[in-house]
N, C-alpha and C positions, 0 to 999 in steps of 0.2 A: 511480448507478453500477450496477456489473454485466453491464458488456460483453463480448461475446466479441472476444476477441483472434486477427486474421486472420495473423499474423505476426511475425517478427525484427522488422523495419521498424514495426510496432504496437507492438511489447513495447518498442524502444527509444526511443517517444515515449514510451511511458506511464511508464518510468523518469527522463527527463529529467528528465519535468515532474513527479515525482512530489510536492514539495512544496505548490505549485498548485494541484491535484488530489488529493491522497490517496491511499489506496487500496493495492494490492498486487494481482500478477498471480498468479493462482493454477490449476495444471491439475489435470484430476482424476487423471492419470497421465503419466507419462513411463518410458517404456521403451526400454532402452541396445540397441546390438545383441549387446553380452553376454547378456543376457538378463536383466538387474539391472529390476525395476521399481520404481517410487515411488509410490506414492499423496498425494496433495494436496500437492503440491510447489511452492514459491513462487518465482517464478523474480525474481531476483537483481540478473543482470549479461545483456548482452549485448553482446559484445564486436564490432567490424566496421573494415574499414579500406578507404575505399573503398567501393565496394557491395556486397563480401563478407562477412558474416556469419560469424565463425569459431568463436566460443564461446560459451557458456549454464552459467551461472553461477544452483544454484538451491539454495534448502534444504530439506531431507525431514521428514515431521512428528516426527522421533525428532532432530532439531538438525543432522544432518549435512549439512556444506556439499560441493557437489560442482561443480566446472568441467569442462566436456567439448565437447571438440569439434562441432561441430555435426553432422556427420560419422558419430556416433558412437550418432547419438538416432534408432531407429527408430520412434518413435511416440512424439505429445505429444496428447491426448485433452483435449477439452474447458476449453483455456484461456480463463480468464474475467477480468477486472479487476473487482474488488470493493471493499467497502469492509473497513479492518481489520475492524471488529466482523464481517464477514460469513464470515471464511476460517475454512478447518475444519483447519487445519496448525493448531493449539494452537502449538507451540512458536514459530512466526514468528509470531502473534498476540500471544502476551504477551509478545515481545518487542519487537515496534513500537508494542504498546500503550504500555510502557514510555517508548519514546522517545518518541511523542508527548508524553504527559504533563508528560514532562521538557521538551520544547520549548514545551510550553505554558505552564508552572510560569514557565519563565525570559522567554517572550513577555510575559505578564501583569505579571512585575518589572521589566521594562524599560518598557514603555509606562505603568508606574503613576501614575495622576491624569492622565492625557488618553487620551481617546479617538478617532478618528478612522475612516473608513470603510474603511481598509485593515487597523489595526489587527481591528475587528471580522469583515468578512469572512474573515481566516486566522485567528480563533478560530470561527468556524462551522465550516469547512472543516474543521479538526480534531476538534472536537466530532462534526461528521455523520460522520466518520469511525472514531471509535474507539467514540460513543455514548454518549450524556448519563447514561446508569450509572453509568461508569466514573468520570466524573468527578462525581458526586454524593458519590463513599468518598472523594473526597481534602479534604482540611480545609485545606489550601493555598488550593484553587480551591474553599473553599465559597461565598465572596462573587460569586463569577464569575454576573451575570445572563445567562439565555440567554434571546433574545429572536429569538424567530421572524423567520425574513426578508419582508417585506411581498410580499404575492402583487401581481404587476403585471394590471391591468387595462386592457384595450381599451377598452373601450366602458361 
């Protein structure tokens, strides 16, 4: 991960699917044409009806949620899709770290004593997402083997 994000139309794929996938969209800035700016701001929602685009739904690294018009936003700088462990918003960090955790905690108690490759792949995807640190402190998930995914070979 760690792509740049070319638009509404990118941002609202990469929300869809963001379970899928992981991650969170994150800019280096976002400036209103009030003249309000954000630094590392994690964008949210993106709201459209049709092929119109109307609002942007993001949070500031101080917690504060903000909906705006799209209208409204004179500049969005260096939108990227990362992975959690990679975003520099601290406050949206530790709070999707959070929730993963807990989706994980609850993933691993539901599928307990079988295994299967769908099961395994959405605890990778989580794991490469929030970071095999993270989850080394929790004692829930100290049993949790992680096991590298087999590099595929051509030839």
């Amino acid at each position: 991960m760690g792509y740049d994000v070319n638009g509404f139309t990118d941002m609202h794929t990469l929300l869809t699917n963001e379970r899928k996938i992981g991650g969170a969209i994150e800019a280096n800035r976002i400036r209103l044409n009030t003249g309000e700016e954000f630094t590392y701001p994690v964008i949210t929602n993106v709201d459209f009806s049709g092929s119109t685009f109307y609002s942007l739904g993001f949070i500031t690294d101080k917690g504060e949620k903000y909906i705006v018009n799209v209208k409204e936003i004179s500049m969005m700088a260096s939108c990227r899709h990362c992975p959690v462990r990679d975003l520099k918003n601290s406050y949206y960090k530790e709070q999707k770290t959070q929730q993963r955790l807990e989706y994980l905690k609850r993933l691993c108690e539901v599928n307990e004593g079988a295994c299967n490759p769908i099961f395994e792949e959405e605890v990778r995807t989580i794991i490469n997402d929030i970071g095999e640190e993270v989850i080394e402190n929790e004692a829930e998930l100290s049993n949790l083997q992680i096991v590298p995914k087999k590099p595929f070979r051509i030839a």
